[in-house]
N, C-alpha and C positions, 0 to 999 in steps of 0.2 A: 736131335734137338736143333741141330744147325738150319736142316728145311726150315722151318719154322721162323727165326729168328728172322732171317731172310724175307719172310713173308708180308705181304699187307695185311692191314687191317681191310677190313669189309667194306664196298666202296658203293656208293647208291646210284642208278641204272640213273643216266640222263634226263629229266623229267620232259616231257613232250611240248611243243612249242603249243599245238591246238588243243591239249587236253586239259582241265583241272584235277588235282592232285591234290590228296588230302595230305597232310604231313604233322610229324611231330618231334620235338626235340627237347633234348634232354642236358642240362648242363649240372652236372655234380659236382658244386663246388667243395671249399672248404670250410664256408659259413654257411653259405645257402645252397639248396637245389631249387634251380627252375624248369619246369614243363612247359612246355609252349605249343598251342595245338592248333593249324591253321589250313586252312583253304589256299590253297595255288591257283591263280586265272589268269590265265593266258593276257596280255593285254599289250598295246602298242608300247615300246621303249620311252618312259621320259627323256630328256633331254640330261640331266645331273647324271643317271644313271641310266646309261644305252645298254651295258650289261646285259640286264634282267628283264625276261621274253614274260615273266610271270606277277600279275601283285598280289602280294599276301592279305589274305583277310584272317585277323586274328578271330577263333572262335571258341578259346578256350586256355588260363595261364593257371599256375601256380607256382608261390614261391614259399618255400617250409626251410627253418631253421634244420642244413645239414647234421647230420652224423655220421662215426667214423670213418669220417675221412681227413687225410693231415698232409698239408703241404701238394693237394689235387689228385693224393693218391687213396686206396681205399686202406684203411687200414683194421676196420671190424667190417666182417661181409655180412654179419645178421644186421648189426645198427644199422651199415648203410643198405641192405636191402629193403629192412623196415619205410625206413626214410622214402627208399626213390618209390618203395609202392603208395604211400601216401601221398605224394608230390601228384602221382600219376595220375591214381584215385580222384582228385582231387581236380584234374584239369579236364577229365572226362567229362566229371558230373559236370561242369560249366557247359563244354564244347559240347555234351549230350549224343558221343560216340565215343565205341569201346578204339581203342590203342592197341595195334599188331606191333608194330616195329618202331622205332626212335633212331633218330641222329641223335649223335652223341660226342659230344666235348671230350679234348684231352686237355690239360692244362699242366698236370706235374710228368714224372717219368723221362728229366732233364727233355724238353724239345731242343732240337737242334735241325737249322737244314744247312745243307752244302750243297754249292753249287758244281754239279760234277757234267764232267765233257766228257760222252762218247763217242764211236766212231768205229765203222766198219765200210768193208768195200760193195759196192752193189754189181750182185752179178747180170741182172737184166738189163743193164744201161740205165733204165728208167727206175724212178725211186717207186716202190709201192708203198701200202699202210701196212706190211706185213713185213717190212724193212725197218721203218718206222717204231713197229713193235719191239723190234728184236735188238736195237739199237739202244733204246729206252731201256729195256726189262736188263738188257745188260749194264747200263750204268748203273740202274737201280741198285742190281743186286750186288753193283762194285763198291753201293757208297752205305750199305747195311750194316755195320759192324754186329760184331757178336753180343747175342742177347738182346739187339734192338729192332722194332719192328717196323714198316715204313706208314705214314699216315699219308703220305704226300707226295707225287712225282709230278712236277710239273716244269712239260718242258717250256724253257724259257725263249730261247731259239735254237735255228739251225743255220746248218753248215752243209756248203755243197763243195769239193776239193778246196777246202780250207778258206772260201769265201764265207763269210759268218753274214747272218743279218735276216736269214731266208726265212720268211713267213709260214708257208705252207709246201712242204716239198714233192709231195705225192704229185708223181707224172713226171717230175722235172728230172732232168738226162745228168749225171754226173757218176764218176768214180769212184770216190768216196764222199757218203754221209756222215754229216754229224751232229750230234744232238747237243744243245745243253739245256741242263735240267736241273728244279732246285731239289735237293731229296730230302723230307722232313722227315724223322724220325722220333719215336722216344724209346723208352725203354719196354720191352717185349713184354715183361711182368705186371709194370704198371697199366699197360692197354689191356692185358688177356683178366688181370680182375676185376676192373671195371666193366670190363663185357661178361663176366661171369656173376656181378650184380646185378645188370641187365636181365640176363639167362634167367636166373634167380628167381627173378619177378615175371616169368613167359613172356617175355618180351625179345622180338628179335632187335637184334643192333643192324640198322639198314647200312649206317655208313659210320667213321669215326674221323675226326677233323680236328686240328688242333686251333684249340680255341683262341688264339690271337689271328688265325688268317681269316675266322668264322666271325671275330669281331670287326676287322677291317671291310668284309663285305656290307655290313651292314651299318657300318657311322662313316665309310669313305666316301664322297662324290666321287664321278669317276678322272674329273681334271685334277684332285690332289692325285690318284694311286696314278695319274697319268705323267705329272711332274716328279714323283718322287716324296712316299709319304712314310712314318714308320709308327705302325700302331702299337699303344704299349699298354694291355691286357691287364688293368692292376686288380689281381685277386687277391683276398684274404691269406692265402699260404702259398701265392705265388705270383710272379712277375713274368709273363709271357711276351714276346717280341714280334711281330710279320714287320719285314720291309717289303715295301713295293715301288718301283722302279718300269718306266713306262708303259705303266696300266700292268702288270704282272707281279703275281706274289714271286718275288726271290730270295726272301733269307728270314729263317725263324731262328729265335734262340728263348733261353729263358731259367729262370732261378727260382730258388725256395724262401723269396720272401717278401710279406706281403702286409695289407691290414693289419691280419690277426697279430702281425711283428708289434705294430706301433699298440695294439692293445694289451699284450704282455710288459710294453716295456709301461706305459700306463699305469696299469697295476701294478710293476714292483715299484715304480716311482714315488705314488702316492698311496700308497699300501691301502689300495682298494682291491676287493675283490671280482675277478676277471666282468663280469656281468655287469656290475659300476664302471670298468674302466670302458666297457663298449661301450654303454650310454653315454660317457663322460665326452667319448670320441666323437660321437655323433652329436651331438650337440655342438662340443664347443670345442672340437678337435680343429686344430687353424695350425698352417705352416709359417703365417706372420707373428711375428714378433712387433713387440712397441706399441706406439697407440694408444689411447687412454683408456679402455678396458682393461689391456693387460695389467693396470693393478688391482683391477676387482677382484675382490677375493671370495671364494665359497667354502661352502664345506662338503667333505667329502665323507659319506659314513666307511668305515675301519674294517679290513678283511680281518673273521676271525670272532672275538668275544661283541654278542649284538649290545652287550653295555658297553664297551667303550666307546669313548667322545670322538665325535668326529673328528677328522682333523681339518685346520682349515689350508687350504692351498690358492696361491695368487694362480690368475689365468696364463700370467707371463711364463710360470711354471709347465705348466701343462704343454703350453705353444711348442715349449722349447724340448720337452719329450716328444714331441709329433715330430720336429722340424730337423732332430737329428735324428734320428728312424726315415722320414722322408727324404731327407740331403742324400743318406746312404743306399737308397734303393735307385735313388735319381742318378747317384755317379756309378754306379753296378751299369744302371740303362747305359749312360754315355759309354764306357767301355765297351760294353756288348755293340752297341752303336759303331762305333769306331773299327770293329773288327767285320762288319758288312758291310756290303755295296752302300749301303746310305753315305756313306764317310765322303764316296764320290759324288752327290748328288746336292752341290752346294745351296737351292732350291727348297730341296725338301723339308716340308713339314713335319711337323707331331702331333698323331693325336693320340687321347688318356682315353680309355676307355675299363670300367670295372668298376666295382664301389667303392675301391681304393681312392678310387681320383678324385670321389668326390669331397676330401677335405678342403675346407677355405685356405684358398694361397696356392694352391698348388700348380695351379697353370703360371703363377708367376715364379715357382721356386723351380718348377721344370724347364723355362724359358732361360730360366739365369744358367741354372746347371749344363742345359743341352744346346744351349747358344742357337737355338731356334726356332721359328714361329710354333707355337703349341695353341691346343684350343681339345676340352673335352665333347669326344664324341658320343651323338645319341644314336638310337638306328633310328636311318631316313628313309623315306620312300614306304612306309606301313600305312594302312587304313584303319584310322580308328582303334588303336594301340587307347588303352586305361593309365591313366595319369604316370602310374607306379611304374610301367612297364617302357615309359619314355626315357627312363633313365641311364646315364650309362652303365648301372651293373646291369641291365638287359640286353648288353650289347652280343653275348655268346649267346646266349639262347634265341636272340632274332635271329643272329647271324646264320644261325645253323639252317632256319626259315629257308633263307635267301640260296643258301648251301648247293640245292641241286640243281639250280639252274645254273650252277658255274660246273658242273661234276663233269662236264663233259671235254671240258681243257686239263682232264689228270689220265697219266696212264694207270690203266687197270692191267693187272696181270694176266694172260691169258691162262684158261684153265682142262685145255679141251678134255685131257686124259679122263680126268677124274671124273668131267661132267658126265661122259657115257659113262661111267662105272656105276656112279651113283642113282641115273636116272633121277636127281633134281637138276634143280634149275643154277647148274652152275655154283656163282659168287654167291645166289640167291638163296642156295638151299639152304637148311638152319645153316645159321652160324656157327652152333656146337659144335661142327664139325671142324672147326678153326682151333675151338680149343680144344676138343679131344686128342689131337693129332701134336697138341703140344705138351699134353703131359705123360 
């Protein structure tokens, strides 16, 4: 079991700088799923975002009310297979092309990255990429714990005999190498059923990414993730973290709690039923208190007997169930905050990105809490994105978009044995064979 645990997830071949590239991605939340199906073109760098060698042209979305799935993990594989093949079904017929393979969003299965330093000695003099490899794959598989699998290696810098800072080290003459690198992980269980939903539906999984580094690619410019930025992924069942620190993703973290929190707490508040208490949320869900609305009063109809009277509730009421539900996901962030590189990065911003974020107040109740500039992000740099899809709970399913043009700053595993065993294509061949070999 332990190979396994050890292992990556499935990681997507580098997209070509002169080629177009069809692509599609897949985010399974806990409220909703979105498919997003786009066109890659090659095009000159803007200037906001130098990054990205490719623009996306969207040519096909759907977003479908999720099933089983709770807190970003799967928890019925028929519901949620039902689900992602309709989701999928669905963004075909628009984009008017069948779907082989999906990027695909992690978001529950605790994420966690560490930032881990290796180091070995070089017997050539000169550093190769084959030094490089072996340096990586070992810290990788130092900072894997049991039962977790890695979404993420990216090294952050190097080191040539204990001089840190080194940009690219291939060719350069030193004693000992050394890497650092952030290593993202989640929980081994929670990626291998998600890709067995996947499976489910004949769909291969091309890459898996964790959805808060996939939502910073796509709402960051590249001057904030270059000062110091830390995006904060708010989903329905979960609270995802990426810090970035001189243009590099360095530190994920993240928790089980989300929307769907402040919507239970809704419900039992004003003893509505879960369905009222979303609508209730979207509407007039607000983290401000005071104000002259706050005594307007409404009614709310009764979970339960459809004759009894509705009840009536002041909006002050309601604010004040969103606002301690929000306060305490806000101070969970700051904590988490405080234990990564951001704490050092006196500079750095915030930004909310998820459908969480979008309640009224919250950039202001997130500013007070995390004592710094905050602002919700959309994804930037799209061509002709539909009104719906500009928002930020579309920020993981863009992001994923944007995904392979960054794939080429992560260590991939190498795999040579197997590849001649098997006669496919390496990382490429099904993916089944990732989870066969884990059960």
């Amino acid at each position: 079991m332990t190979g396994l645990d050890r292992n990556q997830t499935p990681k997507t071949r580098p997209v070509d700088h002169k080629r177009t590239a069809l692509v599609a991605s897949l985010d399974v939340g806990t409220s909703k799923i979105a498919c997003m199906i786009a066109r890659l073109k090659p095009s000159p760098p803007s200037e906001a975002l130098r990054g990205r060698t490719h623009a996306v042209e969207l040519i096909g979305y759907s977003q479908i009310q999720s099933r089983g799935v709770k807190a970003g993990a799967v928890v019925d594989l028929a519901e949620c297979e039902q689900a992602v093949r309709q989701a999928v079904a669905l963004a075909e017929r628009m984009a008017k092309v069948r779907v082989e393979s999906v990027l695909l969003s992690v978001s529950g299965g605790r994420l966690q990255g560490a930032l881990v330093e290796a180091a070995a000695d070089i017997r050539g003099g000169a550093v190769t990429a084959d030094d490089v490899t072996r340096v990586t794959s070992t810290g990788m598989r130092h900072a894997t714990g049991e039962g977790r699998t890695v979404l993420h290696a990216l090294p952050v810098g190097y080191a040539l005999d204990g001089v840190k800072g080194i940009r690219d080290p291939r060719g350069m003459v030193a004693r000992q190498f050394g890497v650092d690198m952030n290593v993202v992980t989640a929980d081994a269980t929670v990626a291998r059923n998600l890709m067995l939903v996947v499976e489910r539906c004949h769909l291969n999984v091309e890459a898996m990414a964790a959805s808060p580094y996939v939502a910073g690619l796509s709402v960051l410019t590249d001057d904030e993730a270059d000062l110091g930025a830390a995006v904060i992924e708010m989903g329905a069942g979960s609270t995802t973290i990426a810090t970035y620190s001189a243009g590099r993703f360095v530190h994920a973290s993240g928790f089980a709690l989300g929307g769907q929190h402040v919507t239970m707490d809704l419900a039992r508040g004003v003893g509505a039923c879960i369905a009222d208490a979303e609508r209730i949320k979207t509407l007039y869900g607000t983290v401000l208190t005071g104000g002259s609305d706050a005594r307007e009063l409404m009614s709310v109809p009764t979970a339960g007997e459809e004759h009894d009277a509705p009840q009536i509730v002041s909006r002050a009421t309601i604010a004040n169930i969103v606002r301690h539900r929000a306060e305490e996901i806000f101070e969970m962030v700051r904590d988490r905050l405080a234990d990564s590189p951001f704490a050092a990065e006196p500079r750095a911003r915030v930004v909310l990105s998820g459908g969480a974020s979008q309640l009224t107040g919250t950039v202001e109740l997130a500013t007070r809490i995390l004592n710094r500039p905050v602002r919700i992000g959309r994804p930037l740099g799209f061509g002709r994105l539909p009104n719906e899809a500009k928002s930020a709970s579309f920020a993981v399913p863009a992001g994923l978009l944007v995904y392979p043009q960054y794939a080429h700053l992560e260590h991939v595993e190498p795999r040579h044995t197997r590849q001649l065993r098997t006669g496919t294509d390496g990382y490429f061949g099904k993916v089944g064979r990732w989870l066969r070999e884990g059960f």
